[in-house]
C-alpha positions in Angstrom: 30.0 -27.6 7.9 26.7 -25.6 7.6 26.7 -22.4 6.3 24.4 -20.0 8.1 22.4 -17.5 6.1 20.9 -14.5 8.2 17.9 -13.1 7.5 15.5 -10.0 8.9 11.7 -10.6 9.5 9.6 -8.0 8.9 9.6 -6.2 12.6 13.2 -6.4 11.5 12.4 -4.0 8.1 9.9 -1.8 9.9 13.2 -1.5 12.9 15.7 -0.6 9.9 13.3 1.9 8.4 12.5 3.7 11.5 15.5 3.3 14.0 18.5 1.8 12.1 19.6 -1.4 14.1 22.7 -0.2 16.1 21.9 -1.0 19.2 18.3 -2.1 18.6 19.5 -6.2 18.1 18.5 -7.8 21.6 17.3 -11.7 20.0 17.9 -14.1 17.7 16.8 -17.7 17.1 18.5 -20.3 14.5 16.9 -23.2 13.8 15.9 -25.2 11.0 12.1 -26.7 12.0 10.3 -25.3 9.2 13.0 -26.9 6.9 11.8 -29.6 4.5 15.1 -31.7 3.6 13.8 -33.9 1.2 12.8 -30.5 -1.0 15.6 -29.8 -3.0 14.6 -26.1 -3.7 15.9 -23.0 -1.8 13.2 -22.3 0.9 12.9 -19.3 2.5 10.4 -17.6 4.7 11.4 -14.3 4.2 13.5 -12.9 1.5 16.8 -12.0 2.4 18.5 -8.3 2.1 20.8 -9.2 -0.8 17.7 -10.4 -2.9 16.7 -9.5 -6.1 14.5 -5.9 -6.4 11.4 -8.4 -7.4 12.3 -10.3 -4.5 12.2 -7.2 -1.8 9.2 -5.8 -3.3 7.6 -9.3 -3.2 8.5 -8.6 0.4 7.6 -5.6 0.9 3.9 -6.3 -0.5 3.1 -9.1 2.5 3.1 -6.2 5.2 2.9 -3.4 3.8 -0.3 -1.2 2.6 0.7 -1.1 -0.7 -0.9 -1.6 -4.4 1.3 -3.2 -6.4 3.9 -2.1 -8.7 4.0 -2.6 -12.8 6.1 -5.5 -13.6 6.9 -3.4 -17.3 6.9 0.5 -17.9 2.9 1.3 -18.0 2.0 3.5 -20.5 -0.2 6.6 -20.2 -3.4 4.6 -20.2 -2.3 2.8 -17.2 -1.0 5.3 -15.5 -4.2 6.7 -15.8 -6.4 3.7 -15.1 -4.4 3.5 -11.2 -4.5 7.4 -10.1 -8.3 8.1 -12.0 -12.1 7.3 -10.7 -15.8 7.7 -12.1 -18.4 9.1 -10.7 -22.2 8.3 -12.1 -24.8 11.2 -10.8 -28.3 11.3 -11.5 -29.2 14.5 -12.4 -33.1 16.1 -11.7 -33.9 19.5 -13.3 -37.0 20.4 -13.7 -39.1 18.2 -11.9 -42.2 18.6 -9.6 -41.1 16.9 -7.0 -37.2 18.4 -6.8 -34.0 18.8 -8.3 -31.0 16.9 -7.2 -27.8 15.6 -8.2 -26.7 12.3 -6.5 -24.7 8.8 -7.6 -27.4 6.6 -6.4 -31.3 6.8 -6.4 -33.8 4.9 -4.1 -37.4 5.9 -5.9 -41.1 5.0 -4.7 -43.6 5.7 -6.8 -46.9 5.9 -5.5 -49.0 4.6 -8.3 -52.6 5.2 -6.6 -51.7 8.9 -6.1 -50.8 9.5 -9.9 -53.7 7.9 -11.0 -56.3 9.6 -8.3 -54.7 12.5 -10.0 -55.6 11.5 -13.6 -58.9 10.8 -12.8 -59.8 14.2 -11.9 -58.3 15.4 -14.9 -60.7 17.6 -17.4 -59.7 18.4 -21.0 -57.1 22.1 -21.4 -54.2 22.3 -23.5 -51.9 23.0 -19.9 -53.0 19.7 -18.5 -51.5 16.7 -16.6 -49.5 14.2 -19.2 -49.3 10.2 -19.0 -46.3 10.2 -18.3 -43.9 11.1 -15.3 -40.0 12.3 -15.0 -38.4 10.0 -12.6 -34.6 11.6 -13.2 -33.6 13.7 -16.0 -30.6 12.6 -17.3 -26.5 11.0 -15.9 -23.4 12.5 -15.9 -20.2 10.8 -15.6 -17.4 12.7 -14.0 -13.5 11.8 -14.1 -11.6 12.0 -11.1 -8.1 12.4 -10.5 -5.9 11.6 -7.3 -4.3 14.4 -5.7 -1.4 13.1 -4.9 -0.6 15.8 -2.6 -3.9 16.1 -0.2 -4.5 12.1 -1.5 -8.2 13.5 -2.1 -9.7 13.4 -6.1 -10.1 16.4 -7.8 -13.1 16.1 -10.4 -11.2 16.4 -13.7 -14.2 16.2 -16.9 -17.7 16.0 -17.0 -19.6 13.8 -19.5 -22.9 13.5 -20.7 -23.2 11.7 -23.8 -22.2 8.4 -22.3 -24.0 5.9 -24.6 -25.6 3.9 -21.7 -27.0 0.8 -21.3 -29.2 -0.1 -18.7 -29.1 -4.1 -17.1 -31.6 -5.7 -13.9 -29.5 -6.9 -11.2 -31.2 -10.2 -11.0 -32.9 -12.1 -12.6 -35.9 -11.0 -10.3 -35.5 -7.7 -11.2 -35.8 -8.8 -14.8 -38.4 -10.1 -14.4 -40.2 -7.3 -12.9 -39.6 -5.1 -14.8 -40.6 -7.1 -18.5 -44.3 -7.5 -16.3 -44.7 -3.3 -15.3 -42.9 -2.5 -19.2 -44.3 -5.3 -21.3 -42.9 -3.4 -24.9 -39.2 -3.8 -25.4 -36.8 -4.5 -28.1 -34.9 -8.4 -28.0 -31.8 -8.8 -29.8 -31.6 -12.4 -31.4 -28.8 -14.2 -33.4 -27.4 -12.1 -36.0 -27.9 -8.9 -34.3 -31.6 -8.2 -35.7 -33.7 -7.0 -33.2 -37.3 -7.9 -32.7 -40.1 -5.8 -30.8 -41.7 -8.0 -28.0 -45.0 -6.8 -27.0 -46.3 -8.9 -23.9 -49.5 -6.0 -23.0 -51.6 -8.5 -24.3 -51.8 -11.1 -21.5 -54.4 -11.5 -19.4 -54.7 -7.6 -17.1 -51.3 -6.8 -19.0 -49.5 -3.8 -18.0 -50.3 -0.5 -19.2 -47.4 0.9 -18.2 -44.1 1.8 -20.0 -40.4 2.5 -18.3 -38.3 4.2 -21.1 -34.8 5.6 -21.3 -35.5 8.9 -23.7 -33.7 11.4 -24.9 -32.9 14.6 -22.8 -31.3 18.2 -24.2 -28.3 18.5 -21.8 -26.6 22.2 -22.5 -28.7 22.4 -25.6 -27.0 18.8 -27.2 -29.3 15.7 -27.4 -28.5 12.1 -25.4 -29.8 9.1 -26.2 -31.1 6.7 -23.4 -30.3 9.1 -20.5 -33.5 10.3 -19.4 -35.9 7.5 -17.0 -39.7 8.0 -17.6 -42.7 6.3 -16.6 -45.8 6.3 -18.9 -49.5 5.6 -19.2 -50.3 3.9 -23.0 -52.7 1.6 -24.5 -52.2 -1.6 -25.7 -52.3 -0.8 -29.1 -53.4 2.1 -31.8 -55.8 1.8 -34.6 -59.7 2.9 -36.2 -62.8 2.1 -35.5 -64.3 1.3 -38.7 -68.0 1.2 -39.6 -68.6 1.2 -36.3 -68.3 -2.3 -35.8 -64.5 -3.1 -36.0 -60.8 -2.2 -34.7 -58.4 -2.3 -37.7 -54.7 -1.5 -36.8 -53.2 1.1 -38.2 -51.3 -0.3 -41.1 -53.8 -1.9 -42.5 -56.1 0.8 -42.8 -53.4 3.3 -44.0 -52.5 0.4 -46.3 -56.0 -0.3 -47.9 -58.6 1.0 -50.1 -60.3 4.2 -47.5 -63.4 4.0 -50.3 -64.1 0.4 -48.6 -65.0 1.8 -45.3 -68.2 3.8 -44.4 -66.8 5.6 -41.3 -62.9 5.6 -40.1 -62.7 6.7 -36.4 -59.4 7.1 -34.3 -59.4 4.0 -31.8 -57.5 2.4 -29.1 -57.1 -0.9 -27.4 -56.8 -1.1 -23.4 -57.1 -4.5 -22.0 -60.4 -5.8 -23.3 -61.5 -2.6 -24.1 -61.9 -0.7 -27.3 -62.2 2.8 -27.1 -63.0 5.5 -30.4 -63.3 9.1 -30.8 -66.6 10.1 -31.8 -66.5 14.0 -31.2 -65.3 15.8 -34.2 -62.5 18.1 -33.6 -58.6 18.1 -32.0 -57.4 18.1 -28.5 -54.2 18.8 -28.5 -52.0 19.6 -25.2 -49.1 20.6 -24.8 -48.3 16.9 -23.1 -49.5 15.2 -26.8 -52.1 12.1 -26.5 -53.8 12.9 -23.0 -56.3 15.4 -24.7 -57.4 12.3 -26.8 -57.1 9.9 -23.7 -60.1 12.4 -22.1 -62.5 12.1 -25.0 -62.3 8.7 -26.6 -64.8 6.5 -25.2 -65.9 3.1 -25.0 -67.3 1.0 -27.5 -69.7 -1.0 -25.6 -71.6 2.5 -24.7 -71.2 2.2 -21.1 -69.4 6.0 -20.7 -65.9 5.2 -19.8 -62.8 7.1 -21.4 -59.7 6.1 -22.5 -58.0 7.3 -19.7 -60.4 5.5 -17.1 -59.8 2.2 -18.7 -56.2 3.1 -18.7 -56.4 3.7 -14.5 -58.6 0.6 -14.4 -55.9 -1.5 -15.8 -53.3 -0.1 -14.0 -55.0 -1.3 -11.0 -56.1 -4.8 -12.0 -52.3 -5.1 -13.1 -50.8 -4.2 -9.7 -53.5 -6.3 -7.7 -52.6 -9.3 -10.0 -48.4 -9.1 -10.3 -47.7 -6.8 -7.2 -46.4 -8.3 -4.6 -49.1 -8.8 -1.8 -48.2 -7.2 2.0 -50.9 -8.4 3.4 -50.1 -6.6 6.6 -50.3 -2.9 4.8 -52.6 -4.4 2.1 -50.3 -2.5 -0.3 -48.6 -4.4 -3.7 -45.2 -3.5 -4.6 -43.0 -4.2 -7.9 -39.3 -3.4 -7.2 -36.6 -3.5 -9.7 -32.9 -2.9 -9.1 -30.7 -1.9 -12.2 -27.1 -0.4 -13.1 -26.0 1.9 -15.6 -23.2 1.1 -17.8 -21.6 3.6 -19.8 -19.5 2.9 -22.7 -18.3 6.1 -23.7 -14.7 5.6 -24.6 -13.0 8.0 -22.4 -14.3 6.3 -19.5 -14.0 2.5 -20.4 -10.3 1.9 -19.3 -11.3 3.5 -15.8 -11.8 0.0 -13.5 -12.5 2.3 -10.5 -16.0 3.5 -11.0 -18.9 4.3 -8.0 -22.6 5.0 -8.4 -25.2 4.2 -11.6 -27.4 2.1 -8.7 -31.4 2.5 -9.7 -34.1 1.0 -6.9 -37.3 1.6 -8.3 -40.2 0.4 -6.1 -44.2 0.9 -7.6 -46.4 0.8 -4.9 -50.1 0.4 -4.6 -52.1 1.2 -2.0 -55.9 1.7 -3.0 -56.5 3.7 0.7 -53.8 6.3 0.0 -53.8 9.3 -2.6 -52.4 11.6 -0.9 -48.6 10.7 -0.6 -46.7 12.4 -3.5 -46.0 10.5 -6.8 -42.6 10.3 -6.6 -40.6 9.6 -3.3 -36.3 9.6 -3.1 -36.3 7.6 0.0 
């Protein structure tokens, strides 16, 4: 004789939850079809009522809106990790072209307006720099569910988050090692080499950097994204005949040479400072930049062989619209913090950068910097 085994399904649950089931029975249906016989183990659809309490929560997971349940006590990390969130912001504060405060930022920089800027530049210690403030610095702020209006309450704020800063893709890696040729690679054995690709044939003279920025008067490291003009490399003109780095100059016998001038490489360009005197700014080297001149005599400054090669660069990586005639570099990147108050947090929103350079040799007028 068969013995027959009842079970609910899970309209059946949802009816016993809501109404009871007095009165609420109205169908049945036995029958065996989904039955494999020549399985020896206990099959069953849906888990009876006199289960197991893994059984009913098993159960209770395939139709219901629920997360899970630990299958040991958690511990306070855990508990933590389930009912906490972070939130990245970029934060702008003194910045020419706004301050803000947002998770994600979508940047265009209009690199012929910055350098139709420069170009009109004349030598006084307030004067334009080389370089440009694209964000300031990133917070990190802890959230915590509310259990009660299910909304999250910002908890902490951080700032010294110890960031690192990774491309997307690999086209986005590749973008940004042509517009910032200098970085630092880390081989086998953790020593770390500088890489210095300015070199190649209308190089970049351009430099993205994470720098330092005081945030409530306490220095972090790698926080702060800026954009800078720089030559290729640093050094003297000597005798007036030849560029000599700086280390071996500094390193050598001075008696040996005649004349020792302060000189810079831009491209195929070697440029010296013949005028006696300083130039100092308040932004540092752009003084210098205004009154170093070229070595073949032909007039040009520092600064307008650092403009020229910014433009032979983006005409010669940019990506070509040839609808707009404009050339465009993007590079996509995330933040990653590894601060250790945040690390066990899974749950984390925001840190997105989308920088796009843009050239377009018919406008100067649009301003530098864009949040689109």
């Amino acid at each position: 004789m068969a013995n027959l085994e009842t079970a609910l399904t899970p309209f059946g649950y949802k009816t016993l939850i809501s109404k009871g089931l007095e009165k609420e029975i109205i169908y049945y249906n036995i029958n065996d079809n989904y039955h494999n016989y020549v399985v020896s183990a206990k099959e069953n659809l849906v888990p009876a009522v006199v289960g197991s309490h893994n059984t009913i929560t098993m159960s209770h997971c395939a139709f219901a809106d629920y997360g899970g349940v630990f299958p040991t006590k958690p511990n306070q990390t855990e508990i933590q990790n389930v009912i906490s969130r972070v939130q990245y912001s970029f934060v702008n504060e003194e910045c020419s072209y706004g301050d803000f405060n947002q998770p994600n930022l979508n940047i265009n920089v209009n690199i012929n307006s910055w350098l139709y800027e420069l170009s009109n530049l004349t030598y006084n210690f307030n004067m334009q720099g080389l370089t440009i403030d694209l964000w300031d610095y990133v917070t990190a702020t802890i959230q915590t569910l509310n259990l009660s209006t299910k909304n999250y309450d910002n908890l902490r704020y951080l700032t010294n988050l110890g960031l690192n800063w990774v491309p997307k893709t690999s086209f986005d890696l590749n973008n940004l090692l042509k517009i910032s040729p200098r970085y630092v690679h880390l081989k086998e054995g953790s020593k770390r080499e500088m890489v210095d690709n300015s070199s190649i044939r209308f190089g970049s003279p351009f430099f993205l950097s994470f720098s330092t920025y005081s945030v409530n008067g306490t220095p972090v490291n790698n926080t702060a994204g800026r954009f800078s003009l720089v030559p290729n490399e640093f050094g003297y003109w000597v005798n007036g005949t030849t560029f000599l780095n700086t280390a071996t100059v500094e390193s050598s016998d001075l008696t040996g040479y005649k004349t020792i001038q302060p000189a810079a490489i831009v491209g195929n360009n070697t440029y010296y400072l013949n005028e006696i005197g300083a130039w100092p700014t308040k932004a540092g080297f752009v003084g210098y930049a205004t009154k170093m001149i070229n070595t073949n005599g032909n007039g040009d400054t520092l600064l307008t062989g650092l403009i020229n090669q910014a433009i032979l660069f983006m005409k010669t990586y940019g990506i070509y619209d040839n609808v707009n005639n404009i050339y465009t570099l993007p590079i996509n990147m995330n933040t990653i913090a590894t601060n250790s108050e945040i690390n066990y947090i899974t749950n984390k929103f925001g840190g997105n950068v989308k920088l796009n350079f843009i050239y377009n040799s018919n406008d100067n007028t649009s301003p530098i910097i864009q949040l689109v």
